[in-house]
N, C-alpha and C positions, 0 to 999 in steps of 0.2 A: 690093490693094484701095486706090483714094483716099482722104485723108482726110475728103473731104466727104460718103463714105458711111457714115464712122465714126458710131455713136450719140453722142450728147451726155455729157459727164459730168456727173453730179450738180452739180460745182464750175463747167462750161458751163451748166446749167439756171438757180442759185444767182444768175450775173453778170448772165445775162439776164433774171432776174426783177427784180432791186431795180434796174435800169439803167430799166426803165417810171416814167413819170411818174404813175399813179396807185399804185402802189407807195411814191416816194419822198416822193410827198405824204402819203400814208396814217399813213407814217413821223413825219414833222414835228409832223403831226398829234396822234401817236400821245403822242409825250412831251412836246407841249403838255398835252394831257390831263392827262395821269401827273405831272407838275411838277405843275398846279393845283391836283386832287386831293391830292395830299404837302403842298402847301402849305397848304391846307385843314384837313387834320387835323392837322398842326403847330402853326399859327399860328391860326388862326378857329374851328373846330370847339370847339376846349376853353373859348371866351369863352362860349358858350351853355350848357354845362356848366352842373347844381348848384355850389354853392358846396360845399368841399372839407372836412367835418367829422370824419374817421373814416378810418383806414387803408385800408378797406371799398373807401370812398369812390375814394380815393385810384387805387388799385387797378382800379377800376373804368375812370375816366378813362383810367390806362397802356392797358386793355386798347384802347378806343375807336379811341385815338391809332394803334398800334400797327398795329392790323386796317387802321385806314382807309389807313397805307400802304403796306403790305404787299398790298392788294386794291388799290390805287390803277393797277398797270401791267394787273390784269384792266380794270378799268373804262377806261381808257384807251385799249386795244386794240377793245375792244367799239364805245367811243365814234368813236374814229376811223375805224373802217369808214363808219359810220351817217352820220357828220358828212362824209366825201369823197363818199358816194354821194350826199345832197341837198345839196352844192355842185356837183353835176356830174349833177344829174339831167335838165338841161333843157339839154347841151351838146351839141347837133349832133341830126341827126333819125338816122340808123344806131348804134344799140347800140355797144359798143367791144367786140371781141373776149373771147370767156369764158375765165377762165384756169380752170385745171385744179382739180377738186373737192377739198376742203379732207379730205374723209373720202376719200378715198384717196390722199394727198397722205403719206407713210411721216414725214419726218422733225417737218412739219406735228400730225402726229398724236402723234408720241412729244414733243413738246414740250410741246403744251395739256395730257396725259397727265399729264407729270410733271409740271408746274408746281401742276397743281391737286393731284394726290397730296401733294405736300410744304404747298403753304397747308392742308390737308386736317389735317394730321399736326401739326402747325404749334398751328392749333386744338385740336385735340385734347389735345397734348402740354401744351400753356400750361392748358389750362382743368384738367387733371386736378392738375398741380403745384400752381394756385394754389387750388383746391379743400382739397387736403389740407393746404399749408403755412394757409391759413386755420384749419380745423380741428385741425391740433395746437395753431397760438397761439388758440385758444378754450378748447380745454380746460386749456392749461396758468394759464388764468387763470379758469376757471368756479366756483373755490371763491371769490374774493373779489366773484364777480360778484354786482348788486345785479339780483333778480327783479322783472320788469314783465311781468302775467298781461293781454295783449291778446282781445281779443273782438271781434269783429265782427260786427255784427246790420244788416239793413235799417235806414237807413243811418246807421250810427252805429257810430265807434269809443268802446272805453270802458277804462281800462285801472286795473289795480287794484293795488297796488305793497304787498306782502304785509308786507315789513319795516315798515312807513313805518305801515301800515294803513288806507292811503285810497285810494278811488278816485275816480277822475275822467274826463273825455271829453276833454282836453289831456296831451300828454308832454311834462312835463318831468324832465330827466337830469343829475348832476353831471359835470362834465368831470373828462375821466382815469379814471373808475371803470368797471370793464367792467359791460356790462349785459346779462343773458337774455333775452331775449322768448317767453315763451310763449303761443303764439296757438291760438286755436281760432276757428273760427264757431257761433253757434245758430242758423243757418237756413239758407242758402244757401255757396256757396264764395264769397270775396273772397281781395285779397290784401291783406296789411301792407306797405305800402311808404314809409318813412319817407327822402326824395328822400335829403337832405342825409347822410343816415348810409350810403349806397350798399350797404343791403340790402332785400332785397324775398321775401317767403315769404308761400305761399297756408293763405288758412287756410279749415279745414276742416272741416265737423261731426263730432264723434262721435272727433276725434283730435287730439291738439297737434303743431303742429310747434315746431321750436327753432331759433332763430338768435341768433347772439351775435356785439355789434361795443363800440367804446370810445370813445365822443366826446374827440376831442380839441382843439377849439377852437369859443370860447362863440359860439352865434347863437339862430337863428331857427331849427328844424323845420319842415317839411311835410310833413304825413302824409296820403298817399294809397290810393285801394283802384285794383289795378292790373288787375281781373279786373270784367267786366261782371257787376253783381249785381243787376239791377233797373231798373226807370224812374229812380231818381235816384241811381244808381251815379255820375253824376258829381261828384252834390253831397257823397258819402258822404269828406269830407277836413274836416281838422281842425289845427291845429297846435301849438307848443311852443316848445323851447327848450333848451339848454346854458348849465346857468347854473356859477357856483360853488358852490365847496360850501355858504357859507354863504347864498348865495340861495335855493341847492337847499331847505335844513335853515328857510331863514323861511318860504318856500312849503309846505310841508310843513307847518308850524304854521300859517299862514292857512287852509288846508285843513282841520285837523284840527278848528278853532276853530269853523268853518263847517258839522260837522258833516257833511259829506261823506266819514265815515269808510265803510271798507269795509261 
């Protein structure tokens, strides 16, 4: 038998495919993309970022960074198909020959397979460890933590700080001291989302949830509701502060003085 009756080998299939100039383009393309993307969540992504107050926080950010480049060669691939076919959609009036379907394309398929199986796992893997390493370092510090009882009502946060014996509709918090948050709703679900401290928990009628983080450098708070609760769910934010202790402890007496006690 000739050789040129022979089938093609995989490794003949392989040469002949990436040897096409919407192939090699595709390519070019492809880690133009994936470069941007990297460089994006590297360098630009993290400037829009909250400002960084709480290991929470912190934490949060890594994850951002992390995903976005780790997802950066997905979107890159996706991107450069899309981006080769409307820069070559209006090239010549006959179609360019169809290559072979991507779903029964064997090595094509065990590829997209595992890639996504492992980002899958990836995820997974990350979100359960940082889950738990959060919650032992919460409870290994929940006895000296200082209680803040949050509430959420149409549209108003209000938070009542049970040591201290005041409450008020601003959070303010010492730095370095770990802090509780026990939230509930009286009406509808919201969420507690204080930006800057990079936790967020839905609060909920008829049960508290629990979240615990530790400011650790003085600023400004933003405190948002992160769950649609109403026509003025947007307005429903209020804010605060990281102060020292003994700013903490003068506020706490202008408070008290003002008779805004609990």
């Amino acid at each position: 038998m000739s050789d040129h009756n022979l089938a093609p080998t995989p490794g003949d299939r392989a040469t002949t495919f990436f040897k096409r100039n919407d192939v090699r383009r595709t390519s070019v393309i492809f880690i133009l993309w994936t470069a941007t993307f990297t460089i994006l969540g590297i360098w630009l992504y993290p400037k829009f970022m909250p400002r960084i107050m709480s290991k929470e926080m912190l934490s949060a950010e890594n994850i951002m960074i992390w995903f976005t480049i780790i997802s950066a060669p997905i979107a890159g691939i996706v991107l450069a198909l899309a981006t080769n076919a409307f820069l070559n959609m209006h090239r010549g009036d006959t179609p360019p020959e169809e290559g072979p379907a991507v779903r029964t394309n064997g090595p094509v398929v065990v590829i997209w397979t595992v890639a996504s199986t492992i980002f899958a796992l990836v995820a997974i893997v990350w979100g359960i460890v940082e889950l738990n390493v959060q919650s032992v370092e919460a409870a290994a510090t929940s006895k000296s933590a200082m209680i803040v009882e949050v509430t959420g009502s149409q549209w108003l946060w209000t938070f009542n700080y049970p040591e201290q014996g005041i409450e008020t509709h601003q959070l303010n918090l010492p730095i370095n001291r770990p802090v509780e948050f026990d939230i509930r709703s009286v009406d509808v679900n919201h969420s507690f989302w204080p930006v800057q401290l990079g936790v967020k928990v839905d609060a909920n009628a008829m049960v508290t949830t629990v979240v615990r983080t530790t400011p650790n450098k003085l600023g400004e708070i933003d405190v948002k509701c992160a769950e649609l609760c109403g026509i003025l769910h947007a307005y429903m934010e209020t804010t605060g502060a990281v102060m020292t202790e003994a700013d903490f402890d003068s506020w706490v007496s202008q408070v008290q003085q003002s008779g805004a006690s609990a």
